[in-house]
VEXKE-922585 format. One line per field, with one value per residue (C-alpha): residue number from 1; y, x, z. Coordinates in steps of 0.1 Angstrom, whole numbers, plus 2048, in hexadecimal, padded with zeros to 3 digits. Layout:
BEGIN
resi <- c(NUM|...)
v <- c(Y|...)
u <- c(X|...)
w <- c(Z|...)
***
This chain:
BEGIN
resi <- c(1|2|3|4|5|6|7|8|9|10|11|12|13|14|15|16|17|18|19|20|21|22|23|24|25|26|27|28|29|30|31|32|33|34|35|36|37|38|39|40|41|42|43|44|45|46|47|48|49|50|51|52|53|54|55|56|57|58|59|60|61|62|63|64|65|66|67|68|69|70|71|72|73|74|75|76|77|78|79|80|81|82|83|84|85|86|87|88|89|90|91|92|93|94|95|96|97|98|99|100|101|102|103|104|105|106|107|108|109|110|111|112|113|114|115|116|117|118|119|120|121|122|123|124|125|126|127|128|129|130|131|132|133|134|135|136|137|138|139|140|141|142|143|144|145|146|147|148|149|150|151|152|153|154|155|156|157|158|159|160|161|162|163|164|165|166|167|168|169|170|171|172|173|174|175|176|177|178|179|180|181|182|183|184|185|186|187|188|189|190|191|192|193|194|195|196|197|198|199|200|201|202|203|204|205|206|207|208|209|210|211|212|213|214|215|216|217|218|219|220|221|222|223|224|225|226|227|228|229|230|231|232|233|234|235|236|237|238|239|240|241|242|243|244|245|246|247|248|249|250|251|252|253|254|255|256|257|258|259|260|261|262|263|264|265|266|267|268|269|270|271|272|273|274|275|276|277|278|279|280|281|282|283|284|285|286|287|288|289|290|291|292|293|294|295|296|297|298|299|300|301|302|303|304|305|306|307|308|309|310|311|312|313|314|315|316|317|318|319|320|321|322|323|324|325|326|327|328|329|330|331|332|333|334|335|336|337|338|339|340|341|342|343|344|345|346|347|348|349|350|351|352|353|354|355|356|357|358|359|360|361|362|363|364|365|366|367|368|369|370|371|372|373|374|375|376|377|378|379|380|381|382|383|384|385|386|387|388|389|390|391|392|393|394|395|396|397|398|399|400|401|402|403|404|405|406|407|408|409|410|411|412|413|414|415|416|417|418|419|420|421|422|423|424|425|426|427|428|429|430|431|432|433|434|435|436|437|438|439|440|441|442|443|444|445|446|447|448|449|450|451|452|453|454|455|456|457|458|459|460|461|462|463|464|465|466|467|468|469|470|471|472|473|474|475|476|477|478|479|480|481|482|483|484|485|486|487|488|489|490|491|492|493|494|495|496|497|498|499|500|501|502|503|504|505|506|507|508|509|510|511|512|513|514|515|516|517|518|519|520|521|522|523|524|525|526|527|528|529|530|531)
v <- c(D2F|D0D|CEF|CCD|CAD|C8A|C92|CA3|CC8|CD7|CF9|D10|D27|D44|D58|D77|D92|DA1|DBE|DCA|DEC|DF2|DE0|DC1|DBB|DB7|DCF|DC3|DCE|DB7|D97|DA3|D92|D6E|D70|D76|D57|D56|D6C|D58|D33|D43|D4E|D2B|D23|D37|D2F|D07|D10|D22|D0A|CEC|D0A|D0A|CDD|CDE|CF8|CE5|CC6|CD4|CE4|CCA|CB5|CCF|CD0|CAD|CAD|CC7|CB8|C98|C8D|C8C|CA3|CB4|C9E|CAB|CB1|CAD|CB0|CAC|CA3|C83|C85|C80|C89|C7B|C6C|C6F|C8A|C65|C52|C77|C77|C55|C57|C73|C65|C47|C60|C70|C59|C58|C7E|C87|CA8|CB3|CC9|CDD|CF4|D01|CE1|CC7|CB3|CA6|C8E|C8E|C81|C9F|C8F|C94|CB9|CBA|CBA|CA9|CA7|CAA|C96|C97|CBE|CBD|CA2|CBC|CDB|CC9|CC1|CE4|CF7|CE0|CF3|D18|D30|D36|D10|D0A|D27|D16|CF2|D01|D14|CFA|CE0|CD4|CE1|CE1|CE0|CE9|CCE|CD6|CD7|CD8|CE4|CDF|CF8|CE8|CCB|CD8|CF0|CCD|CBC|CD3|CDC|CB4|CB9|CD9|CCA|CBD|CDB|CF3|CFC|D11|D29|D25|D45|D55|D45|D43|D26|D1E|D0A|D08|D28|D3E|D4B|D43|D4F|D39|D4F|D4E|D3A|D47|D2E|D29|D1C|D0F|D29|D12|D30|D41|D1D|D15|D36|D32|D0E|D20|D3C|D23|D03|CFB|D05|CEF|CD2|CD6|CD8|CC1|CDC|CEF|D03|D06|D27|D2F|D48|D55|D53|D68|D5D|D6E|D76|D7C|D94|D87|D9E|DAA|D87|D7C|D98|D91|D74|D76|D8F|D7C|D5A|D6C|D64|D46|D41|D33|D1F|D1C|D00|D0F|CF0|D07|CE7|CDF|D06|CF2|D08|CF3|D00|CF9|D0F|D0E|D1E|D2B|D09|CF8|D12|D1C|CFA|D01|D23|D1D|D32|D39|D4E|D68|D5C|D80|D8C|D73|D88|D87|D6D|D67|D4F|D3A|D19|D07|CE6|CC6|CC6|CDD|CCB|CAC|CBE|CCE|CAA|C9A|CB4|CB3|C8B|C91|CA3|C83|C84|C85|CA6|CB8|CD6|CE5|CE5|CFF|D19|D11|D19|D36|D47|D3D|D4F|D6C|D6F|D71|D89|DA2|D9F|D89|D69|D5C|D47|D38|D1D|D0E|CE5|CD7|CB4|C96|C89|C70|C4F|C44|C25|C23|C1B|C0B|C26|C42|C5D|C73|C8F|C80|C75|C9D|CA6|C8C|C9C|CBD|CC0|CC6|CA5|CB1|CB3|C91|C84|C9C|C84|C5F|C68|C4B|C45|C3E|C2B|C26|C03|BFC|BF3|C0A|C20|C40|C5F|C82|C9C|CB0|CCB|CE4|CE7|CF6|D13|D1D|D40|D46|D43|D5D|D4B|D63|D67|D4A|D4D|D30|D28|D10|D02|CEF|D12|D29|D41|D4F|D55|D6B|D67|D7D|D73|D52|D6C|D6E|D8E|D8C|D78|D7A|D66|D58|D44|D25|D13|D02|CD8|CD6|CF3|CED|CFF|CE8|CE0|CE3|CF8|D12|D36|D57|D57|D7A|D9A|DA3|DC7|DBB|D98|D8D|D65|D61|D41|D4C|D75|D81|DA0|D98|DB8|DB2|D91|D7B|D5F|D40|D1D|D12|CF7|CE7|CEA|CEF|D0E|D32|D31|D37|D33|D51|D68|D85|D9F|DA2|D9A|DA8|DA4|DC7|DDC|DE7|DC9|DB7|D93|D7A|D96|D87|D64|D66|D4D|D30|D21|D36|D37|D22|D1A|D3E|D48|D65|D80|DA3|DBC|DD1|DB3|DA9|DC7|DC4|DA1|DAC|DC7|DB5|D90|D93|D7A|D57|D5E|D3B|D32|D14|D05|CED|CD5)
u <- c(8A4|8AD|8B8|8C5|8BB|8B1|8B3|895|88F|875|866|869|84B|85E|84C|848|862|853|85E|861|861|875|86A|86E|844|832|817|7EF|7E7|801|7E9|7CE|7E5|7DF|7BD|7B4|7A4|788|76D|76F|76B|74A|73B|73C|72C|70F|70D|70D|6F1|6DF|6DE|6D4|6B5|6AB|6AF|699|680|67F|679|65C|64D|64E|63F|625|61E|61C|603|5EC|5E4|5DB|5B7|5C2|5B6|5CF|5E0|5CC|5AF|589|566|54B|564|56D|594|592|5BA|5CF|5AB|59F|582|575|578|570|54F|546|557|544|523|522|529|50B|4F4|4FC|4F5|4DE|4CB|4B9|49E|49D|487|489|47D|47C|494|484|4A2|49B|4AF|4B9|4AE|48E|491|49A|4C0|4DB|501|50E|52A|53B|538|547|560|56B|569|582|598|59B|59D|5BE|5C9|5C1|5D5|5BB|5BB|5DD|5E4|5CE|5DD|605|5F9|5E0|5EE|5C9|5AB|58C|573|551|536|523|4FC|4DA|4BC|495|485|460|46B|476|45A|440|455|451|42D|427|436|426|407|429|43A|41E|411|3F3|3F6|3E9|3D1|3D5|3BE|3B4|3AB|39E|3B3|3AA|396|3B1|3B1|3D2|3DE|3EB|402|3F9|412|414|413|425|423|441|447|452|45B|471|482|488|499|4AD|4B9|4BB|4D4|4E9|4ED|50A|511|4EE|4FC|51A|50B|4F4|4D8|4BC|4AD|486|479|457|436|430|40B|3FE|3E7|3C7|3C2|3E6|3D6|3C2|3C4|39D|38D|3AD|3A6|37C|37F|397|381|361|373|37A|356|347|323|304|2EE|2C8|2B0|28D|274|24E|23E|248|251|273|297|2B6|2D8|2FC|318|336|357|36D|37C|362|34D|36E|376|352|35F|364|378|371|378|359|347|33F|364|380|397|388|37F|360|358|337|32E|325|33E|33C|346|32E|314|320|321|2FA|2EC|2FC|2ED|2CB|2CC|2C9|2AB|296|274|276|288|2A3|2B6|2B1|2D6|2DB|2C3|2D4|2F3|2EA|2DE|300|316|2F8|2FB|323|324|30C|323|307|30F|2F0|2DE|2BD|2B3|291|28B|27B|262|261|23E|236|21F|200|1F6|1CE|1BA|194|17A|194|18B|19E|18F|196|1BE|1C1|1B8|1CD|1EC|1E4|1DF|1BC|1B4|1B1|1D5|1D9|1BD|1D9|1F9|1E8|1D9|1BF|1B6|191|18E|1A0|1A4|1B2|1DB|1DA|1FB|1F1|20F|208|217|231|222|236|224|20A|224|230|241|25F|25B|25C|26B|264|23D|226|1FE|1EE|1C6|1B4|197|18B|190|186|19F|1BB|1E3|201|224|241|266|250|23C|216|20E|1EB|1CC|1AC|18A|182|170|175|161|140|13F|136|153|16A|18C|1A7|1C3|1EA|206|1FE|20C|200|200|1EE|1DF|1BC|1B0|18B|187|168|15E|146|139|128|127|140|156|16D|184|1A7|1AB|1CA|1CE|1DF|1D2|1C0|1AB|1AC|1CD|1BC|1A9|1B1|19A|1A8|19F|1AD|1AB|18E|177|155|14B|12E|119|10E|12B|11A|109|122|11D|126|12F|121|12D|152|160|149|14B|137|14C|150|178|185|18D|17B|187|17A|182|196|1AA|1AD|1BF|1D4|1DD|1DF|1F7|20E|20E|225|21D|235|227|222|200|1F9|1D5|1D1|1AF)
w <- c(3B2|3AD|3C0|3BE|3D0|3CD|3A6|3A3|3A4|3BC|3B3|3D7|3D9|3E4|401|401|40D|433|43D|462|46D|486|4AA|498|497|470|46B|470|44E|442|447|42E|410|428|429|406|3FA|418|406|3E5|3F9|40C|3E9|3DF|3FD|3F8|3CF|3E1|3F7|3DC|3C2|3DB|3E4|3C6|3BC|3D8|3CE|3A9|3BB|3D6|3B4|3A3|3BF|3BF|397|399|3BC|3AD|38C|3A3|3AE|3D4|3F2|402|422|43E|42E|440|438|455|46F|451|44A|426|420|406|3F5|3CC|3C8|3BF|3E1|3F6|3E7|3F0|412|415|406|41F|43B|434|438|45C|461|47A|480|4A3|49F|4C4|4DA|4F9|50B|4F1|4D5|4B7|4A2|47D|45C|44A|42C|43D|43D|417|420|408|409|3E3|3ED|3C8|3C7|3EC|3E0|3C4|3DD|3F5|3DB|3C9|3F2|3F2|3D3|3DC|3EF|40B|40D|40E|426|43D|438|43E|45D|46D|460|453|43B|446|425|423|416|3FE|40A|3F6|40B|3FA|40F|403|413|431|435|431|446|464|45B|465|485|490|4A3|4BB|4C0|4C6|4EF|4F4|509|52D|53B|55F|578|59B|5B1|5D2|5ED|611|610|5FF|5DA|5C9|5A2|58B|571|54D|535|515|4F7|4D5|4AF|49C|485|462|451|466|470|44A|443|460|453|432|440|45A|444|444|46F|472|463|476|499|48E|4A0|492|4AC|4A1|4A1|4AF|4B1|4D2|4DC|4F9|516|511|538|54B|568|57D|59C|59B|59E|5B6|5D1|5CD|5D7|5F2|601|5FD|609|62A|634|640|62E|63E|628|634|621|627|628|61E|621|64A|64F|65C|656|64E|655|64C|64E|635|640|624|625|615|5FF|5F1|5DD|5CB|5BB|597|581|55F|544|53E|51E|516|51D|514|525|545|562|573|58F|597|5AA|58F|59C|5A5|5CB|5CF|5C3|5D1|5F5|5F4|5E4|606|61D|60A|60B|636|632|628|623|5F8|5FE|5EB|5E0|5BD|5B4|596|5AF|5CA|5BF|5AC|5CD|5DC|5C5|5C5|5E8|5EB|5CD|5DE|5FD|617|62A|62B|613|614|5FD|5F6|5FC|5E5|5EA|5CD|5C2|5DB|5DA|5F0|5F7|5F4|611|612|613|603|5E8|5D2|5E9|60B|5FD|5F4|616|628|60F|610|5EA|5DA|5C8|5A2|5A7|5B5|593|57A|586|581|562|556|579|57A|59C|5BD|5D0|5EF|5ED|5CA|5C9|5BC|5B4|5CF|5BB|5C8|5E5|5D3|5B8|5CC|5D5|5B2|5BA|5D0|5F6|60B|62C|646|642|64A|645|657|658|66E|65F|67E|695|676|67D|669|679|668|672|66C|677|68B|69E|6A1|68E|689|693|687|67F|664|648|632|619|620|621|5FD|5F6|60C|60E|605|625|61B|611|5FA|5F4|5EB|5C4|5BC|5C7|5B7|5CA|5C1|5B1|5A0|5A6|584|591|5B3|5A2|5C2|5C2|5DE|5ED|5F0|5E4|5E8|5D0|5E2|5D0|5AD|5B9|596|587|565|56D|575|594|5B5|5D9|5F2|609|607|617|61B|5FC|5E5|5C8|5C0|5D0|5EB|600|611|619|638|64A|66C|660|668|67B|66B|649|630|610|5EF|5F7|601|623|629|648|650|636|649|64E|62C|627|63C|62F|60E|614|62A|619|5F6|5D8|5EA|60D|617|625|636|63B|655|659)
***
């Protein structure tokens, strides 16, 4: 239809025709015809959205293409803690390079740190083939996986390990590392046995710590720790209970030490609590068993303490140490208190006096005077104020003593004594040598036990004889006790002579005496002759 106005004509879009049923209200279905043209305007919507997707995905690909054919790391990117992101393989390596040289290694044990280069230990960085690793990690999934969900890589370096020089290089530094072990032992304090546990010891093992390096490089270098492994080397001796409850027991005693003078017949005592013989016990390991212990008093303070006590006893007198000690640790082990020791004289000098003889100094001495001519050799003369050496009187008592029995003869009262325990035993007349044999006066001891000896020089078989002193020290003759003696087995002489001098040195008593005697007096009986 058309219209007139303003002198133009204007085309009407005619609407379309609705039709109401009857109520006056259009139908709902009526409305679809309006709304038409929605579904085409949201397709181009989505073809909008779908082409600026894929602008975008050209560009990132293209950033990509154009990133992975560079020489850069990935952003992000760190070697050995280093942040070498966004750097040429070129630059990584010789960040990486100079970072290197400041690497430190630790070398540990349980108590100890060594620090060491790990150049020293045949370690190098290959910083170009690390350089290179970094850079193609930035280009592989795995890598790139790790970058998108951390937001960093973390690359690997790139290690070389000389094992030969790792091995020498810990060899050198063995002697350090190694502890040897320490045995179980037991010591002495205030009177009580105590243990001290054995340790065990240990050797660097260089094989075992280079194949560990070998296995854990990389973590090593990372931690900047290798733990050193070792050989364990077992104690020899870890019980010591045996030798621990011995000497408990035996320390639960107090000891009494007695120095026996055989010269002055004097006894010496000193008493040693626990307290004090205890610090002498030394412990060792048994030469014959290295497994076991064994204990002795073989040590200083005990030495030190007996020299002190044998220093009182003045006269030139002393203790033989290694004897004396020996009986100590004899006496404990057989489960006594009581020990006796023998005191021993040094040589002594004498001052020559105007009308003296070598005979008349032996009998002032007590020592018959070829011994006194044997210790100043060359000495052809004596003058008055002449110091001359006496020989020690125990060399006249050569055995070991036998303290509780005592023979003593009286020349002057020609009569013989024995004591046993200090109490008169038997007393009985006697004998001695003639003026131009006379029986020598001192301390002498019964040295042998001859049923019938024969005396060559004066043709004498003498019954039951008792050996005591060698009048020369270079001859086999003695002087001793006899019987009646005889010269054809049968007639006895000086049988009504006793109690005068009638012999050539001997002392001579009654035969049945001189059995007696000789069964009763063992070889070290002392026997004293007085003038």
């Amino acid at each position: 239809m058309k219209t007139k106005g303003m002198g133009k004509q204007q085309v009407i879009q005619e609407q379309p025709t609705l039709y109401f049923p009857a109520g006056g209200q259009p139908a709902a279905d009526l409305h679809f015809s309006a709304q038409a043209t929605r579904p085409r305007r949201a397709r181009r919507g989505v073809w909008l959205l779908v082409l600026f997707v894929l602008m975008l995905l050209t560009a990132v690909t293209g950033v990509a293409t154009l990133f992975y054919a560079s020489p850069l790391l990935l952003p992000g990117t760190q070697v050995m803690g280093v942040n070498v992101g966004g750097l040429s393989v070129n630059d990584t390596a010789v960040t990486l390079s100079n970072q290197w040289q400041q690497a430190g290694l630790t070398l540990e044990s349980e108590t100890a740190t060594w620090p060491v280069s790990p150049s020293a230990m045949g370690i190098e960085l290959d910083a170009w083939a690390t350089a290179e690793r970094a850079h193609a990690d930035g280009r592989s999934p795995d890598g790139l996986w790790e970058w998108i969900t951390t937001g960093r890589l973390a690359v690997t370096p790139v290690y070389t390990l000389d094992t030969a020089v790792a091995a020498t290089y810990l060899e050198s530094l063995a002697p350090q590392w190694e502890r040897a072990p320490v045995n179980a032992t037991v010591h002495v304090s205030n009177g009580q046995a105590q243990a001290t546990p054995a340790a065990n010891g240990q050797s660097l093992n260089v094989a075992a710590t280079v194949a560990y390096l070998q296995q854990y490089q990389a973590a090593v270098l990372a931690h900047g720790r290798l733990p050193l492994s070792y050989t364990l080397i077992p104690a020899a001796i870890t019980d010591v209970t045996a030798v621990l409850q011995q000497l408990n027991q035996l320390l639960s005693r107090t000891l009494i030490l007695q120095g026996y003078d055989p010269i002055s017949d004097e006894m010496f005592t000193w008493n040693l609590p626990p307290e004090v013989w205890g610090n002498w016990v030394a412990v060792t390991i048994d030469p014959e068993n290295p497994t076991l212990l064994r204990w002795d008093f073989d040590s200083p303070p005990a030495r030190v303490y007996l020299e002190e006590q044998a220093n009182k006893l003045g006269d030139g007198r002393y203790l033989q140490m290694d004897a004396t000690l020996r009986q100590l640790a004899e006496t404990i082990r057989n489960g006594e208190t009581t020990v006796t020791a023998r005191v021993y004289h040094h040589p002594t000098s004498y001052v020559v006096q105007a009308g003296d003889t070598l005979a008349s100094i032996g009998r002032v001495v007590g020592i018959p005077y070829p011994w006194i001519q044997q210790a100043n050799p060359g000495l052809s003369g004596l003058s008055p104020g002449q110091m001359i050496t006496i020989p020690s009187l125990d060399e006249m008592l050569p055995l070991p003593v036998v303290p509780h029995k005592r023979i003593i003869v009286s020349i002057s009262q020609q009569r013989v004594q024995a004591l046993e325990n200090g109490q008169l035993k038997w007393d009985w007349p006697a004998s001695t040598g003639i003026a131009s044999s006379p029986t020598a006066p001192g301390i002498f001891q019964v040295q042998s036990h001859e049923p019938n000896a024969y005396a060559a020089n004066w043709n004498l078989w003498m019954p039951n004889f008792l050996g005591i002193y060698r009048p020369v020290p270079t001859s086999d003759f003695m002087n001793g006790f006899h019987g009646f003696p005889n010269r054809d087995g049968y007639n006895l002489l000086w049988t009504n002579n006793l109690g005068a001098p009638v012999t050539y040195g001997c002392i001579l008593i009654s035969n049945e005496n001189a059995q007696a005697l000789y069964e009763w007096a063992e070889e070290g009986t002392v026997v004293e002759i007085r003038e």
